[in-house]
N, C-alpha and C positions, 0 to 999 in steps of 0.2 A: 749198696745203693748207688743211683747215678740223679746228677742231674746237673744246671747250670748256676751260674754263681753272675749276680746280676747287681751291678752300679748304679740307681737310682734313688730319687728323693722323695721317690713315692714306697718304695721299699716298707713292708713289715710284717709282721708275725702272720698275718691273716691271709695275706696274698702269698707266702712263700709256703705254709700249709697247703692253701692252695694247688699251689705250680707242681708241687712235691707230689701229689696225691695223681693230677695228669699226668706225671713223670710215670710213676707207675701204672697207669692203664695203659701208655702208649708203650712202653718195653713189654710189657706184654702181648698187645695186639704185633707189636713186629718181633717178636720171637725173640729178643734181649733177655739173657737169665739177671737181671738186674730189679732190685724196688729203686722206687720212684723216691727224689730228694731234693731239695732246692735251697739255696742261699742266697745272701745279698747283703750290700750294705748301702743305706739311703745317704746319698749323695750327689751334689751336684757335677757332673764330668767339668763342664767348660768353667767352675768355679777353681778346678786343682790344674796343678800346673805337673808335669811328665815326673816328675821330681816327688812332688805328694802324691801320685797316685798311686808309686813304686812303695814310698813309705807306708803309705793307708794300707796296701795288702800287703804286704810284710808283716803289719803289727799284727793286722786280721787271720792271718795264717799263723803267724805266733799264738793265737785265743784259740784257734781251733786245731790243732794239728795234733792231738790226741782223738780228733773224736774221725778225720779223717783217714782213710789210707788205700792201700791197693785192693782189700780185702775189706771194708767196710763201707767207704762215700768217698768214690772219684766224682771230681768237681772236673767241670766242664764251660765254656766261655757260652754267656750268655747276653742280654741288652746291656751295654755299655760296657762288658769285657770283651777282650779279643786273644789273640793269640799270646801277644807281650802280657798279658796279667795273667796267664797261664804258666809262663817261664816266670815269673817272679814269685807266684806259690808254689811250684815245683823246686825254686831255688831255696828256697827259704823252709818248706817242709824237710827235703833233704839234710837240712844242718842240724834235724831232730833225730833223722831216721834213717841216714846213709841216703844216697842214691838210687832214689826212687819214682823213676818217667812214669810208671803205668796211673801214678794217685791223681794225675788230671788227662784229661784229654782236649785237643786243640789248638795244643802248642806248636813252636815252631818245628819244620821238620827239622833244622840241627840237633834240637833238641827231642830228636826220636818221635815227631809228630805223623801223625799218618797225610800221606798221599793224598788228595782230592777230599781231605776234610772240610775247607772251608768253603765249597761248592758243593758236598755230602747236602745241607740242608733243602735247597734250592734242586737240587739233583731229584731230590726224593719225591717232591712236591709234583717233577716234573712225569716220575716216576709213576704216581701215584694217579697222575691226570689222567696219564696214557692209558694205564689200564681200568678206567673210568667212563674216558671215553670207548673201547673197545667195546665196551657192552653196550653201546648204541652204533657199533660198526660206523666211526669215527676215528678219523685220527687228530692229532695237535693241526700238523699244517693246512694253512689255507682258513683257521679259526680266527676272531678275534678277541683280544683278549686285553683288558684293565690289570691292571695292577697296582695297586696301592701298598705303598711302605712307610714303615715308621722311618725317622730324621735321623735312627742311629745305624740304620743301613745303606752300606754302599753296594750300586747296583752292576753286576759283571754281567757280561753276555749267558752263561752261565748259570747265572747266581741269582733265584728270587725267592723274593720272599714273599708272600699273598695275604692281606691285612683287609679283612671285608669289616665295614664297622655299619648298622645300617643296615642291615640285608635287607629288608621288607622294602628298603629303595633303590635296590642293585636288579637292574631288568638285565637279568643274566640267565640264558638258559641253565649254566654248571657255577657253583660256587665253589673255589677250592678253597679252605681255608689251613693255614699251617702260621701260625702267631705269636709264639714262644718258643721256637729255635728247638724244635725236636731234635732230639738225637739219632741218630742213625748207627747200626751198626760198624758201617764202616769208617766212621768217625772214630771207634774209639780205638786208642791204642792196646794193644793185647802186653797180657804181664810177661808173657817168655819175648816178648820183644820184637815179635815177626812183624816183618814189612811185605805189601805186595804194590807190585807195581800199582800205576792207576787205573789202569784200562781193568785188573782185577778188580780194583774198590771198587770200580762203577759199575761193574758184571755184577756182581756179590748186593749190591745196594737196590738196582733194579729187580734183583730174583727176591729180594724179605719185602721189596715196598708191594711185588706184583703178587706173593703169597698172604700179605698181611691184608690188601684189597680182596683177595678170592675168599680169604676167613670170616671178612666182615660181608661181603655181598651174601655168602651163605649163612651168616646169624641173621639176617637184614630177611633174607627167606623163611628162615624158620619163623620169626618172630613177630612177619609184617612189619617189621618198622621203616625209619630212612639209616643212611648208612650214619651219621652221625649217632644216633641211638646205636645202632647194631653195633660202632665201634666200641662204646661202653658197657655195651650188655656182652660184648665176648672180655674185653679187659674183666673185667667184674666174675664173670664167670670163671676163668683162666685163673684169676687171685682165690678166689673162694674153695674152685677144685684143690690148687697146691695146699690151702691153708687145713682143709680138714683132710689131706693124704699127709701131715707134719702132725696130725694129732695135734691141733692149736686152740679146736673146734668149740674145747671147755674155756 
């Protein structure tokens, strides 16, 4: 399983079911051999001080670090984690289970994080525009373009994040939406440890965002739908085929 592991006060069963369930149709539509997972814990950020928050996930990884690992649910930084709450569950899993980088991803690169991860999200988005636009023989430059963000992202030249809330009052020719910190392949860190430069992560991120867009424009064909439909009518599809070639069917 993969997914992100998320700090807030709205946090619970219902919404992390949720998220968990998107986790898996989205590793699906981009070619990730991973199911879909989500965690969290309901909490206020600006109420803890850098000192409680190292605590809070320390304990939390203490409750959970049986049910995690390399080979069962790598935890990844999501709303209100970052990199540092990645190295402090990697620290702390470790003292369960030897030394173990690959059980999260997002971490610092000392800490064996991958290259161009934390611009992966924003990369992909941008990634995914392009080849969006193409099928209206279009490109980015010279467009204009809104951006809305939630208050726990900081914004890099690079780096966006696209938060449409409202569509039916967004006079926008294209909506991109990407709202929950998708994961990207080249975000994760691999278990034999391989690193590739950046210029690789971003070659590798643009070729599954530009293949994962031509899968969904051709379910979107077969099916008549919009691509938003066509992206969960192929996840779905993709989950269903694996599940009755596993014989799971009964």
């Amino acid at each position: 399983m993969k997914g992100g592991i998320r700090y807030h006060p709205e946090v619970n069963p219902d919404e992390v079911n949720a998220l968990a369930q998107l986790m898996t149709w989205k590793s699906v539509v981009a070619d990730i051999p991973y199911g879909g997972a989500k965690g969290g814990i309901g909490c206020t950020l600006r109420d803890l001080s850098t000192s409680e928050l190292e605590r809070l996930t320390r304990v939390f990884t203490q409750k959970i670090h049986d049910l995690i690992g390399t080979h069962t649910d790598v935890l990844a930084p999501d709303m209100g984690t970052n990199s540092q709450t990645m190295a402090w569950i990697l620290d702390e899993y470790s003292k369960f289970h030897g030394h173990s980088p690959a059980v999260v991803t997002g971490k610092p690169i000392d800490l064996g994080g991958s290259l161009g991860r934390e611009a992966a999200t924003g990369r992909g988005v941008v990634f995914a525009t392009e080849a969006l636009l193409a099928e209206y023989g279009k490109s980015i430059e010279g467009l204009t373009f809104e951006i809305q963000v939630d208050d726990t992202t900081i914004l890099k030249l690079y780096y966006y994040r696209f938060l449409v809330e409202n569509a039916t009052h967004v006079k926008a020719k294209y909506i991109i939406e990407a709202t929950n910190h998708p994961t990207d392949p080249e975000a994760d860190e691999n278990i034999q440890g391989f690193m590739w430069e950046e210029e690789q992560v971003n070659k590798e991120l643009k070729k599954y965002m530009t293949k994962a867009f031509k899968n969904i424009k051709s379910m979107c064909q077969t099916h008549e739908c919009n691509l938003w439909m066509g992206a969960f009518t192929l996840g779905l599809n993709q989950v269903a085929r694996a599940t009755l070639l596993r014989g799971w069917e009964a």
